[in-house]
Each structure stands twice: as structure tokens, then as C-alpha cells.
C-alpha positions, 0 to 999 in steps of 0.5 A, a space after each residue: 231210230 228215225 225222226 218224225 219226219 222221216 218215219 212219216 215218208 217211210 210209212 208213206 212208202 210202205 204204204 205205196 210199196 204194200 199197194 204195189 205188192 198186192 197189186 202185183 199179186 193180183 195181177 200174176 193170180 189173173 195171168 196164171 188163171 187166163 192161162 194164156 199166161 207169158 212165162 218170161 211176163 210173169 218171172 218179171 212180175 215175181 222178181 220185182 214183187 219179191 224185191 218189193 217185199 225186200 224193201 218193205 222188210 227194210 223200211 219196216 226195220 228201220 221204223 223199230 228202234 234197235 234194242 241192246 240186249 
């Protein structure tokens, strides 16, 4: 389980990654729609939007505490 202070800088960066995500998402939408869109452009946007969404999943794990079943 993380400390204070470290669940503090995780919800910090979860916070700008979430920020970043939505951001991303926003931005590939409006190249789709101009449809002037550059493929090779939007393959970038998707694969760090997905390595974005990877990241949260783990900062997000690592704010749960493991539970012994």
C-alpha cells in the first residue's frame, strides 16, 4: 500500500494523465472529423493515448491495497 505522501503524487499524476487522455481523445475526434486527417498522425495519437490509459491502470492498482483472500 502506498504512503501518504506517495498516494498524493499518484493522484497528482493520475490527475494530468486523465487530463492528457481526454486531451488526446478530443484531439484524434477533430482529425477524424476534418477529414484531412494524417493517418501515420493519428496511429501516434492512439498508441500513446493507449500507453496513457496503461499507466493509469497501474497508478490506479497501486493506490488499492492487496487483499489476501
Amino acid at each position: 500500500m502506498a504512503g501518504i505522501f506517495e498516494t498524493q503524487e499518484i493522484e497528482q499524476r493520475l490527475g494530468l494523465l486523465r487530463e492528457e487522455h481526454r486531451d488526446l481523445d478530443t484531439s484524434i475526434s477533430a482529425l477524424l472529423e476534418g477529414g484531412s486527417a494524417d493517418q501515420l498522425q493519428v496511429a501516434r495519437m492512439k498508441r500513446r493515448k493507449l500507453r496513457i490509459k496503461d499507466e493509469i491502470q497501474l497508478l490506479e492498482n497501486r493506490l488499492v491495497p492487496d487483499i489476501i483472500a
